[in-house]
matplotlib code that plots the C-alpha trace (Angstrom):
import matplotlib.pyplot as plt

x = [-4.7, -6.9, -5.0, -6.6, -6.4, -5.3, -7.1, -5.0, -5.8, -3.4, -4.1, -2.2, -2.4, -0.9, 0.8, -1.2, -4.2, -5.1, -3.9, -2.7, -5.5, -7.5, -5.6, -5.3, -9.5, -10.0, -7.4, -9.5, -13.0, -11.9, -9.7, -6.9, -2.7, -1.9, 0.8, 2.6, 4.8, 8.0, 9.4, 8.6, 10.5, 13.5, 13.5, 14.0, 16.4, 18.9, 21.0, 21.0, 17.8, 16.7, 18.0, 16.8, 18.9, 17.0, 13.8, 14.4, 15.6, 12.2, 10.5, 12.2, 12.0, 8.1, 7.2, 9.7, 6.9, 4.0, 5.3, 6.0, 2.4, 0.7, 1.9, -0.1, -3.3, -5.2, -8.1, -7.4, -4.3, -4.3, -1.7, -0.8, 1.1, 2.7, 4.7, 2.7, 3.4, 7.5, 6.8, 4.7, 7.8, 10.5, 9.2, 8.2, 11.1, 13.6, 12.1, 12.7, 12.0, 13.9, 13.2, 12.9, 10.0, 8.3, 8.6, 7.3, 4.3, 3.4, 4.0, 2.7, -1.1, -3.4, -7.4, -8.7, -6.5, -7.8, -7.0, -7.1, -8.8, -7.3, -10.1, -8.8, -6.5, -2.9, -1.1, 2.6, 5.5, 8.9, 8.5, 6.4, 7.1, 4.8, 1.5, 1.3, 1.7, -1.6, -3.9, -1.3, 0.3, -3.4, -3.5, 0.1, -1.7, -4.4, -3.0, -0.6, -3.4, -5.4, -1.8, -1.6, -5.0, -6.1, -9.2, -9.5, -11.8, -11.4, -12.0, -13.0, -14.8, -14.2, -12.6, -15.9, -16.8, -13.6, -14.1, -17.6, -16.5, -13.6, -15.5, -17.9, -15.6, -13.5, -17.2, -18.3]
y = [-4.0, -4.5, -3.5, -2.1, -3.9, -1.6, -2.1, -1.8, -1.1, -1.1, 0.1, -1.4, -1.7, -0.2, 3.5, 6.5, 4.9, 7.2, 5.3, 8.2, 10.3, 7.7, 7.3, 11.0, 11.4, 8.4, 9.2, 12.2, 10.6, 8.0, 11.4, 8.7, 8.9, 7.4, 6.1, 8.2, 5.6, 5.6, 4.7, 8.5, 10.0, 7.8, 7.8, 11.6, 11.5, 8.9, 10.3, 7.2, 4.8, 2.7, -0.9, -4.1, -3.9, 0.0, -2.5, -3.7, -0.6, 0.8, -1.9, -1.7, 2.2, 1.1, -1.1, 1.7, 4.3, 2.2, 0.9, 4.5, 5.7, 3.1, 4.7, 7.6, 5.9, 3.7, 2.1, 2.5, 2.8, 3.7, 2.3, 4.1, 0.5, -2.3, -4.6, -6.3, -3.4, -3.9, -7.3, -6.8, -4.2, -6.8, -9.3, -7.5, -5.3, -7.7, -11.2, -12.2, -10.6, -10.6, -13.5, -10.5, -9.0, -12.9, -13.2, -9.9, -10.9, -13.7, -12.1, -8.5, -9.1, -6.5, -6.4, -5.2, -5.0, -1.8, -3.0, 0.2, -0.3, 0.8, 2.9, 6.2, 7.9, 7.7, 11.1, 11.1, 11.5, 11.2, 8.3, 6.0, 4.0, 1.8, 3.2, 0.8, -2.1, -1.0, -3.9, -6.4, -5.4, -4.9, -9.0, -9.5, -7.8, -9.8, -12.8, -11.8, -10.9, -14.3, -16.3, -14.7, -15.6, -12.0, -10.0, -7.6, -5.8, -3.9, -0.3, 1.3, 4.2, 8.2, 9.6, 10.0, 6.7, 4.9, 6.7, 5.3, 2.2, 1.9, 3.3, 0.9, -1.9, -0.6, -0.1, 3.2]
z = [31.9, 28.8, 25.5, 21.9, 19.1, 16.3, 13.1, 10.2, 6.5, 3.8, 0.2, -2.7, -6.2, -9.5, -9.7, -10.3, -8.8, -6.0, -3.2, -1.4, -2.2, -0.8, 2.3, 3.1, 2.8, 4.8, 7.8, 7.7, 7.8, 10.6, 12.5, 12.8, 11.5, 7.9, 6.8, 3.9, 1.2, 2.5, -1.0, -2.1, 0.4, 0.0, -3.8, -3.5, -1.6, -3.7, -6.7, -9.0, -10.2, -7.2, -7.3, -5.9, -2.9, -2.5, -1.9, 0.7, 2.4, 1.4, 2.5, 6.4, 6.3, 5.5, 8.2, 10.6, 9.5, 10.2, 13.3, 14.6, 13.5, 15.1, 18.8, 17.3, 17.8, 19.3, 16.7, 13.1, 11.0, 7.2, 5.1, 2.1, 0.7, 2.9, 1.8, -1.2, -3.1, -2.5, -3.4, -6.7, -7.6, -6.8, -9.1, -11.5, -12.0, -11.1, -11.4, -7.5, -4.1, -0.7, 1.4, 4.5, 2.3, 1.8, 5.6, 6.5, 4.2, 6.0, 9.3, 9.3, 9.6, 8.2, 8.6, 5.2, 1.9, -0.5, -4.1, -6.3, -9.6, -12.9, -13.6, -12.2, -14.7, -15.3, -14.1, -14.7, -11.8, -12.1, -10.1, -11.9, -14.5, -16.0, -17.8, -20.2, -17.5, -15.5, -16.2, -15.6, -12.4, -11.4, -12.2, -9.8, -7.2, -7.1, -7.7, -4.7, -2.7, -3.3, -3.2, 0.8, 1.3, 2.8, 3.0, 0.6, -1.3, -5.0, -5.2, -8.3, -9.4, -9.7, -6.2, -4.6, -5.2, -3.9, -0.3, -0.1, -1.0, 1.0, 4.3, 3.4, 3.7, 6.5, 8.3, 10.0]

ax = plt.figure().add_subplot(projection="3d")
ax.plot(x, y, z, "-o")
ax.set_aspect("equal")
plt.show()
């Protein structure tokens, strides 16, 4: 029995840049499942500010999601964030991450990283937090990115622009 090999993309990168948008038009463009943020839904669903220890349940609730979308399909998977993105959040917010998120890092393997570009504007959410922290969480991620030594590719540009690219990257 011969089996697939599913292709999976995950985009990362600051808030409010598009990364859902991003994963919704090019789920679309490839007719394959994507991967919603998990955090969104759990965040709503919490009656006090999330805490470090609510990391880690987002990032398992996460990797839950993804693992149940990939049964959806047999090619490609779009990742609206993975676990780089809990990890960017724990150290920045609370100076350490949870050794379960470092493992997962270096055990979840993804083909293609999207880093979002700061170059698509801020739109507030109850849910984000840091405008004014934009060009240096775009610097963690990267530096994150390069420190895991994974293929990845920056995406900038108006909406338009960032599908092209991405597709480009992705291939097809």
């Amino acid at each position: 029995m011969i089996q697939n090999t599913l292709k999976r993309i995950a985009i990362v990168g600051p808030e409010s840049t598009g990364k859902t948008t991003l994963a919704k038009k090019l789920a679309e463009h490839y007719h394959t499942a994507w991967v919603p943020e998990y955090a969104r839904e759990y965040l709503g669903s919490i009656n006090h500010p999330y805490t470090y220890d609510d990391l880690l349940t987002i990032a398992k609730g996460q990797l839950a999601e993804e693992d149940r979308k990939a049964t959806e399909v047999q090619d490609l998977l779009i990742c609206d964030t993975n676990l780089v993105v809990i990890k960017v959040w724990c150290d920045f917010k609370y100076g350490k991450c949870h050794e379960w998120i470092e493992q997962g890092l270096k055990s979840r393997q993804y083909d293609l990283h999207l880093l979002m570009g700061i170059d698509f504007p801020w739109v507030a959410d109850p849910q984000r937090e840091h405008p004014e922290s934009r060009e240096e969480l775009f610097e963690i991620y990267k530096r994150v990115l390069d420190n895991l030594g994974v293929n990845y590719t920056i995406i900038s540009g108006q909406p338009q622009e960032r599908v092209g690219q991405a597709i480009q990257a992705i291939g097809g």
